[in-house]
C-alpha positions as CSV (number, residue, x, y, z in Angstrom):
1,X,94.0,149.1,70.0
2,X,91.3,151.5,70.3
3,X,88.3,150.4,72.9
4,X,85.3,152.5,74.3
5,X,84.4,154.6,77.6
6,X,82.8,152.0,79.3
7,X,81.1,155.3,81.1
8,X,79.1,155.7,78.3
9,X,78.4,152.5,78.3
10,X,81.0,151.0,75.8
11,X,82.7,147.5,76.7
12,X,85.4,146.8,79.1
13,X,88.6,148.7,78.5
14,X,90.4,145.3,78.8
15,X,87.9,143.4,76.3
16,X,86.5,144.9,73.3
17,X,83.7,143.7,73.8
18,X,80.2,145.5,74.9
19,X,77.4,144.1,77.1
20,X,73.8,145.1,76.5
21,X,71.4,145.6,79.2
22,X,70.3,141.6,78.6
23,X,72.2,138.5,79.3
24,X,73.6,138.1,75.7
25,X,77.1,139.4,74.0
26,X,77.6,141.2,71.2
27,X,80.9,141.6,69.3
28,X,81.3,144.6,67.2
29,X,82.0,143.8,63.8
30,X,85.3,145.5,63.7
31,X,86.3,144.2,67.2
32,X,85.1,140.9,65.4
33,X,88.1,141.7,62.9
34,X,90.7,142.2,65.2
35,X,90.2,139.2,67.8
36,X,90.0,136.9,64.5
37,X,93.5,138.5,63.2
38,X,94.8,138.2,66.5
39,X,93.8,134.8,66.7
40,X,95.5,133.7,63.5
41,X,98.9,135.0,65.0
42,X,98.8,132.0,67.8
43,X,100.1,129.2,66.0
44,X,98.3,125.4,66.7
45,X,99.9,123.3,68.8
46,X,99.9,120.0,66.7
47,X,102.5,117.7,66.3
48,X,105.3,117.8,63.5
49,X,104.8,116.2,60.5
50,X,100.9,116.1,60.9
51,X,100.0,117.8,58.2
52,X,98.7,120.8,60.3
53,X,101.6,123.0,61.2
54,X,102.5,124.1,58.2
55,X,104.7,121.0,56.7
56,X,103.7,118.0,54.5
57,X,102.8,114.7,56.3
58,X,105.2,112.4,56.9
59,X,105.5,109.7,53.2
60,X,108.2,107.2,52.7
61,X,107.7,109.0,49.2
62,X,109.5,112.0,50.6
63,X,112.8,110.3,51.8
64,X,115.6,110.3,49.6
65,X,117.2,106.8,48.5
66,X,120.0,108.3,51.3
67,X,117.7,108.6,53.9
68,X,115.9,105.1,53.1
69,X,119.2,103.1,53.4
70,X,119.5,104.7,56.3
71,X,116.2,103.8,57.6
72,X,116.9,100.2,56.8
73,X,120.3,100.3,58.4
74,X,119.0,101.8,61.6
75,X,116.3,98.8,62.1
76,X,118.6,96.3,60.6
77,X,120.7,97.7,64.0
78,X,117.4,97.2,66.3
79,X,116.7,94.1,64.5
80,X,120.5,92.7,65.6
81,X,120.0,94.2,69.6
82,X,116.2,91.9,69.5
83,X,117.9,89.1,67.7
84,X,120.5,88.8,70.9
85,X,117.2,89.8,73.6
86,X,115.9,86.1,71.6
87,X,118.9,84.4,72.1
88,X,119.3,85.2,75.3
89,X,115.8,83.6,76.6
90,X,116.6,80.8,74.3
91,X,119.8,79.9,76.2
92,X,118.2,78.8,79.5
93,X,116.0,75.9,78.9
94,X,118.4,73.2,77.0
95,X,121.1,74.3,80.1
96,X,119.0,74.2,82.9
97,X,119.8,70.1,83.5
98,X,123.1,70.5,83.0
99,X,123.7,73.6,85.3
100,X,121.4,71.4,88.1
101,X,124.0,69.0,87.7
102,X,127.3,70.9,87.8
103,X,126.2,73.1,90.8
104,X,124.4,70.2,92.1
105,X,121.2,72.8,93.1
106,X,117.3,71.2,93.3
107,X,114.6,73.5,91.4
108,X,114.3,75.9,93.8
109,X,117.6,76.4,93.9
110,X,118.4,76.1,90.2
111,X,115.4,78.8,90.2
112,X,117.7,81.9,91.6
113,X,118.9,82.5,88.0
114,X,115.0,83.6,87.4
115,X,114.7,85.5,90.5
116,X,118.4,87.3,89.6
117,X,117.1,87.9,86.5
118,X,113.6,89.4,87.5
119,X,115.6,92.0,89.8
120,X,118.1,93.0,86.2
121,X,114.9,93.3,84.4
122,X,113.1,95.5,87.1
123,X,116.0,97.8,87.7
124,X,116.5,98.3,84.5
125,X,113.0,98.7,83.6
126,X,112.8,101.7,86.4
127,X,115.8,102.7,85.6
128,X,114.8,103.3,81.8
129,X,111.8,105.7,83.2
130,X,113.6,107.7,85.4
131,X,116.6,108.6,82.9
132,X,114.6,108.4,79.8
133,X,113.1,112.2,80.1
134,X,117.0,113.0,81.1
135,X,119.4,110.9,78.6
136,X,117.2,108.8,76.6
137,X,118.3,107.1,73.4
138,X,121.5,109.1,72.7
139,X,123.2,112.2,74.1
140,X,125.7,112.3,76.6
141,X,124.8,108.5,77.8
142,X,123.1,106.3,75.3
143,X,121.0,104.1,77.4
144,X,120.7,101.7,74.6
145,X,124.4,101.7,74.5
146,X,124.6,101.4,78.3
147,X,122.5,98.1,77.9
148,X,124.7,96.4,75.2
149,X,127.7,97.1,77.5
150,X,126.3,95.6,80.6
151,X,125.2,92.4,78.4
152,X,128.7,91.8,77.6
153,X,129.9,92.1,81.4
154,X,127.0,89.4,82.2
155,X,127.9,87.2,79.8
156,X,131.7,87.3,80.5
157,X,130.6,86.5,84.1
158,X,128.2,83.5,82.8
159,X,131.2,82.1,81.0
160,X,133.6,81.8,83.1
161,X,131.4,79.6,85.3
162,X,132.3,81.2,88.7
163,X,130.8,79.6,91.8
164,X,126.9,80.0,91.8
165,X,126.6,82.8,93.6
166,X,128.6,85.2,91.0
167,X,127.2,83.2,88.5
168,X,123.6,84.1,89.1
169,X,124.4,87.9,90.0
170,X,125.7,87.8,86.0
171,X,121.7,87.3,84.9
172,X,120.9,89.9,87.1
173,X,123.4,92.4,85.4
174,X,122.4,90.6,82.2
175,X,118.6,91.5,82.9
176,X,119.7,95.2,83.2
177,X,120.8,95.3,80.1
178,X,118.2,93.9,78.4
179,X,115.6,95.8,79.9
180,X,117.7,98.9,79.0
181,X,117.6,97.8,75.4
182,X,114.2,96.3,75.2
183,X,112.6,99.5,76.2
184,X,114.6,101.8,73.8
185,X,114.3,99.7,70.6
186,X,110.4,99.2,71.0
187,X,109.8,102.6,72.1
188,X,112.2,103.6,68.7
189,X,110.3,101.3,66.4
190,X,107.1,102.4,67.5
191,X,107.5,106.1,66.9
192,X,108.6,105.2,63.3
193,X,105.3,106.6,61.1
194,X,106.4,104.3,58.0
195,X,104.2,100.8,58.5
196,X,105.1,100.5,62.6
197,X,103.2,97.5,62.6
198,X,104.7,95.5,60.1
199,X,108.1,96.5,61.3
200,X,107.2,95.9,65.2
201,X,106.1,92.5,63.7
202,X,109.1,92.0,62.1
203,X,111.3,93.5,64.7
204,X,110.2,90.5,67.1
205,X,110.5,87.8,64.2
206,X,113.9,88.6,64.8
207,X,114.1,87.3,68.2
208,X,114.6,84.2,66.2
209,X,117.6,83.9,68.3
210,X,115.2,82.3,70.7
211,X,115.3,79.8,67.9
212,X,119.0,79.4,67.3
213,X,120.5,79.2,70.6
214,X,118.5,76.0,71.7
215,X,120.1,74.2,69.2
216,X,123.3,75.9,70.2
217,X,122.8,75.7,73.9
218,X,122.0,72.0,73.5
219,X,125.0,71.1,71.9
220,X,127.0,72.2,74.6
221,X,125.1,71.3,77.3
222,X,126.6,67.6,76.4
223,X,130.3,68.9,76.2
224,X,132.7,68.9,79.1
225,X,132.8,72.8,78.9
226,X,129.2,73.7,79.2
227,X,129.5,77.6,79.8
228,X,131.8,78.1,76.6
229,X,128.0,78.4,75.4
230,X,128.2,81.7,77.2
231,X,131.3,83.1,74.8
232,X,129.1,82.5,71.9
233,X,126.1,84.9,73.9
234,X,129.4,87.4,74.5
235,X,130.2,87.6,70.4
236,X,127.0,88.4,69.8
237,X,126.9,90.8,72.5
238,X,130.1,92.8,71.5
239,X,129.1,92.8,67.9
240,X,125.6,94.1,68.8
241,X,127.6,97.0,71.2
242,X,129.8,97.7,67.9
243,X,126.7,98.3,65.5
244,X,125.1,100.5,68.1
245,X,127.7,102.9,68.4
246,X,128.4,102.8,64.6
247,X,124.9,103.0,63.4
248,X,123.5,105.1,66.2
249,X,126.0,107.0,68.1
250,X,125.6,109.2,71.0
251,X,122.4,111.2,68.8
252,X,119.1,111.0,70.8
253,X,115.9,109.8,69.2
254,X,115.0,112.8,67.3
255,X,118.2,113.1,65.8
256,X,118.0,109.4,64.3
257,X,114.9,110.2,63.1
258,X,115.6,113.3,61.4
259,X,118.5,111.4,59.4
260,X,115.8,109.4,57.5
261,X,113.7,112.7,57.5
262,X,111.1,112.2,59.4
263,X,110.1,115.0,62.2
264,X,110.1,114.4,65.9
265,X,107.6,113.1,68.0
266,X,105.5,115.3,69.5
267,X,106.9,117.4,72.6
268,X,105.5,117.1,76.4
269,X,103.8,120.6,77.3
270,X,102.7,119.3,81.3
271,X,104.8,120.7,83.7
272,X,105.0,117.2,85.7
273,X,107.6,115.5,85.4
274,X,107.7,112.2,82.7
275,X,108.0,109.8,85.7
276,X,104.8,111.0,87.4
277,X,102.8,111.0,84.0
278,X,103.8,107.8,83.3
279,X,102.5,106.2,86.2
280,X,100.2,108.3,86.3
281,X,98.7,106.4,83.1
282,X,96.5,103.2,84.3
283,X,96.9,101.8,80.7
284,X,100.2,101.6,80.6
285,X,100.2,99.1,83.9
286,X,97.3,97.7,82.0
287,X,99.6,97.0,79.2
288,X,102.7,96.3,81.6
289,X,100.9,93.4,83.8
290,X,99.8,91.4,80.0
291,X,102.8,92.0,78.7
292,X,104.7,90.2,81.8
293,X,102.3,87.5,81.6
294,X,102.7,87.2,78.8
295,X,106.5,86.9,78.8
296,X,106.8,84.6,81.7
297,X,104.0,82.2,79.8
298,X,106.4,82.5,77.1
299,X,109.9,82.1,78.7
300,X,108.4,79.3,80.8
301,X,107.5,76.9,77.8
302,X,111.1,77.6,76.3
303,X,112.8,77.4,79.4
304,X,111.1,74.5,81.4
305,X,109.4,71.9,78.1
306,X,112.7,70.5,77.7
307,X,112.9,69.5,81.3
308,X,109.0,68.8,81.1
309,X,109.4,66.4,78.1
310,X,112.6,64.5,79.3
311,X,110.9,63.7,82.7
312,X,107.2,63.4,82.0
313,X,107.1,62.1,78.4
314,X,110.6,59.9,78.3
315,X,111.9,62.2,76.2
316,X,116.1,61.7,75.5
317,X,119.0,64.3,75.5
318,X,117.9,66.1,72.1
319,X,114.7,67.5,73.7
320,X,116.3,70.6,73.5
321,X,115.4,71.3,69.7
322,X,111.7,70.8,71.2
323,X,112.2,74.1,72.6
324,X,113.6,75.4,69.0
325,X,110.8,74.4,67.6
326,X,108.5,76.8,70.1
327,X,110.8,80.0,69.3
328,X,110.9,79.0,65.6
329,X,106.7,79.0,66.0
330,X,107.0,82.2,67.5
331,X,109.5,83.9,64.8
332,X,106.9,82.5,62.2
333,X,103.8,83.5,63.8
334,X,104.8,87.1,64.2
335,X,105.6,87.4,60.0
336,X,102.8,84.7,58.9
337,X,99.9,86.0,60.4
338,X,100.7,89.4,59.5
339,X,97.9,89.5,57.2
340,X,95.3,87.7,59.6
341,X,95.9,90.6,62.2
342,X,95.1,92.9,59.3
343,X,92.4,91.3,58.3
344,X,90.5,90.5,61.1
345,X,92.0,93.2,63.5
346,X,94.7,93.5,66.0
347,X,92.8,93.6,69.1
348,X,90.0,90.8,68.0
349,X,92.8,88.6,66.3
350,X,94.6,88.2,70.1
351,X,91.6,86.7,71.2
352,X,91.2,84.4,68.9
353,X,95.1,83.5,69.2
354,X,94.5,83.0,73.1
355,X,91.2,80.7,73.0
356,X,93.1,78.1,70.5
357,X,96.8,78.5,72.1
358,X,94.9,77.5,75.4
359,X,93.2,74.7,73.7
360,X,96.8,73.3,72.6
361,X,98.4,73.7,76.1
362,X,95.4,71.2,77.2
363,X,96.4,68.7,74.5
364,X,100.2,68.7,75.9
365,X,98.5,68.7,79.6
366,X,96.5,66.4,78.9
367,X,97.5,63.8,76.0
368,X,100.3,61.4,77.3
369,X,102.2,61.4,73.5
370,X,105.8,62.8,73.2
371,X,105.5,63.5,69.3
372,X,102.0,65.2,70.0
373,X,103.2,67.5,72.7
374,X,106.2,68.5,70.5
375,X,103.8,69.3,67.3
376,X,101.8,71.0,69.9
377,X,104.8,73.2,71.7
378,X,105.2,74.5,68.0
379,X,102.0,75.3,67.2
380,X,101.4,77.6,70.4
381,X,104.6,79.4,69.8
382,X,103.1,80.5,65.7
383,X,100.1,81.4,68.2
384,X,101.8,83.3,71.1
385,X,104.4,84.9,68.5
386,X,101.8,87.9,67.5
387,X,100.9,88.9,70.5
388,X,103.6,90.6,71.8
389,X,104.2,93.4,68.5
390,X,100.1,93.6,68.6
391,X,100.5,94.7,72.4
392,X,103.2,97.2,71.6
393,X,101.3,98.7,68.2
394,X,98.1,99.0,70.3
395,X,100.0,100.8,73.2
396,X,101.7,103.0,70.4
397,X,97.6,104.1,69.5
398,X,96.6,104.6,72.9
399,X,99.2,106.2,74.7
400,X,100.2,109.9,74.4
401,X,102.8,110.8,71.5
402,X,105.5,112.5,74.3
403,X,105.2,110.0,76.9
404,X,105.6,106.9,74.4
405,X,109.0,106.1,74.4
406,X,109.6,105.8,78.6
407,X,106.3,104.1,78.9
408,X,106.9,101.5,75.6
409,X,110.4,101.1,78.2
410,X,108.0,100.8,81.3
411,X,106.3,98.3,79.4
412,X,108.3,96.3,78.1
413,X,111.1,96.2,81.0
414,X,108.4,95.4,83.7
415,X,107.1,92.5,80.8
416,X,110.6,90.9,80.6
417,X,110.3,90.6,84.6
418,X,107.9,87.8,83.5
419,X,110.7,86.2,81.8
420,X,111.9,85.0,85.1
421,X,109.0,85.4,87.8
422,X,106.4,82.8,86.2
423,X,109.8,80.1,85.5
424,X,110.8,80.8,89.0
425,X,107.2,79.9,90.1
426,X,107.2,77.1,88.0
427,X,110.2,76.0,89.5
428,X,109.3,76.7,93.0
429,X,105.9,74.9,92.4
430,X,107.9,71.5,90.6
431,X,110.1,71.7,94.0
432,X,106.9,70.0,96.0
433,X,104.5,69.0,93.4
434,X,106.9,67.5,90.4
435,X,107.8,69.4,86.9
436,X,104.1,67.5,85.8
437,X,102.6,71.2,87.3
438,X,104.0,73.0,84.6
439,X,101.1,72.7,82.3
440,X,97.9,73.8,84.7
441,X,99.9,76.7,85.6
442,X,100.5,77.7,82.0
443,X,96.4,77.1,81.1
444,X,95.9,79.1,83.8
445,X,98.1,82.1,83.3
446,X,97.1,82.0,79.8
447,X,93.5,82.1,80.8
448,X,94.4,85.4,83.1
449,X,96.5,86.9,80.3
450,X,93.1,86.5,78.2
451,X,91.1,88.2,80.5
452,X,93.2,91.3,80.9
453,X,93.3,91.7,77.5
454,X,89.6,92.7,77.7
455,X,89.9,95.6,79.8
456,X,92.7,96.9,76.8
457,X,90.8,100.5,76.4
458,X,89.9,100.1,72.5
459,X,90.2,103.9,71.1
460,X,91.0,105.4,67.9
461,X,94.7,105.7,66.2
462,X,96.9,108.1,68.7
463,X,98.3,109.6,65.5
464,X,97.4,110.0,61.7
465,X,100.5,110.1,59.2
């Protein structure tokens, strides 16, 4: 390239471009030319599949009938790993008498399974950060994989009904596990660009476990071998472990995704590691903080309303299918009001979910009839049951393509910590004050969970496919 004596007043010989004896710049119109040529030699930097860099947008049009079945057998997979994620917090509640009994432990005591379980779900939610950017979902060490396994270990522990002690330290392990899981299955889902929301939804339907293993759990709570429940969890554990590794393999995330041809999410450019961006995100402890309230109000209706019902409201030994009745609300909610979220909006439809599943809690709190509370119970789990897939779509808009996957596993792991903190609260608080306390602590965390969700930053679609 060719550029003038900037002796004879010519431009820059580094810049061809010339500077009059005023303030303004002028651009030859050849030099014009030759930056503009040069400038369609540096390719965009937009993500795959956009549109934008040179390849169609991403259709379910485009996938072969190979590909789809492959798509469906990949979240039928996910579907399976949520199902077990439900049965497990479904398990707790209908046992909790009986495992007061055999270990002959108050509430406070009876309460360490929540606080073991809180530490499995925090270490693995950390954990799940850290290692994400490293091994992720796939490669040398699947971290989904590593999940299922350490469910099965927990479980076998659980069923052998070792002294408290080891039995505790097996929800801890169990909690790792599902953390583990949680995060890479959401943070899978959500990068899928063929209806994520409907499938999220559907992906926590699923967790109609929750719903299932009452019933289970409260048969066997009444049978002479109580933690035999816990080989029924360990089935469904191994065969989840099995379908992972068929299904899934030791490929990473883009890999799985370019079997049912769709490109890879968009790839991190900052030179900071994916740890310190994550938490260097204040949404995504915005979103962490509801989502563990949100949990723990959750967990604590299904785990502590049987216990609630038999000693406030004379309920008898089949309380337990009160607490189905919650999960099966929540499994209904999340696939019944698909449309209402649609309609009136994710972020405004929460809301409006909140206001009336806090009115309901008041009618259980506040209505001395055992039928009423149980009609209740059900209806605030079809109420709560959207909330959790509308948090994890909304965080899929907000938060950056390349960062979504560890901080969908921040999110969610830290949110299952709620699973046991609120419970062991609960539990702590009935220690003094009588289980009666369980329901102005529920209005009030509900009411709190309400109030974060305000400060939710409301911005545009993170992606367009």
């Amino acid at each position: 390239m060719q550029f003038a004596d900037p002796a004879e007043g010519g431009a820059n010989p580094r810049h061809p471009i010339g500077r009059s004896s005023g303030d303004d710049i002028r651009i030859s119109k050849d030099a014009k030319d030759r930056i503009e040529v040069e400038l369609e030699d540096i390719p965009p930097k937009v993500p795959p599949g956009s549109g934008f860099d040179g390849t169609p947008p991403f259709s379910s049009k485009s996938q072969t009938k190979a590909q789809r079945l492959r798509a469906h057998i990949q979240f039928a997979t996910l579907c399976w790993t949520m199902y077990l994620a439900g049965w497990n917090d479904g398990t707790t509640g209908p046992l909790l008498p009986r495992i007061q009994k055999v270990y002959n432990v108050n509430f406070a005591v009876v309460s360490l399974i929540f606080v073991f379980a809180c530490t499995g779900f925090l270490t693995g939610a950390f954990s799940n950060v850290v290692l994400n950017g490293r091994y992720g979902f796939g490669k040398n060490y699947d971290l989904i994989l590593l999940g299922s396994i350490l469910q099965v270990i927990g479980y076998s522990i659980e069923a052998a009904a070792l002294p408290f002690p080891a039995f505790v330290l097996g929800y801890a392990i169990n909690g790792i596990g599902m953390a583990l899981q949680d995060a890479q299955a959401n943070g899978f889902v959500v990068s899928i660009k063929d209806n994520a929301e409907a499938k999220m939804g559907l992906l926590h339907a699923v967790c109609a476990g929750a719903l299932s293993s009452p019933i289970v759990a409260t048969q066997f709570a009444q049978l002479p071998h109580w933690s035999f429940h816990y080989l029924v969890s360990l089935a469904v554990a191994a065969i989840n472990a099995v379908l992972l590794i068929v299904v899934f393999g030791l490929k990473d995330q883009d890999e799985c995704l370019a079997q049912i041809g769709q490109p890879g999410v968009e790839q991190n450019t900052s030179e900071h590691s994916h740890f310190r961006q994550i938490f260097g995100l204040k949404d995504v402890h915005l979103f962490a903080v509801f989502v563990l309230v949100y949990v723990g109000v959750e967990v604590t209706i299904g785990g502590w309303i049987v216990t609630y019902i038999i000693d406030v409201r004379g309920g008898g030994s089949s309380s337990g299918y009160i607490s189905s009745g919650f999960f099966g609300g929540l499994m209904t909610g999340r696939v019944a009001l698909l449309w209402v979220n649609r309609k009136v909006g994710e972020r405004r439809a929460l809301f409006i979910y909140s206001v009336l599943a806090i009115g309901l809690e008041l009618v259980v709190w506040l209505v001395p009839s055992l039928i009423g509370s149980a009609v209740s119970v059900s209806i605030i789990g079809i109420l709560l049951g959207p909330m959790y897939p509308i948090t994890m779509n909304h965080a899929g808009r907000v938060l950056p393509a390349w960062l979504l996957t560890g901080s969908i596993g921040w999110i969610a792991g830290f949110g299952q910590a709620g699973s046991a903190l609120l419970p062991l609260m609960t539990g702590a608080i009935a220690s003094s004050s009588g289980i009666g306390a369980l329901q102005p602590l529920l209005v009030a965390m509900m009411t709190f969970m309400t109030f974060l969700w305000v400060f939710v930053p409301n911005k545009g679609p993170r992606r367009a496919d």
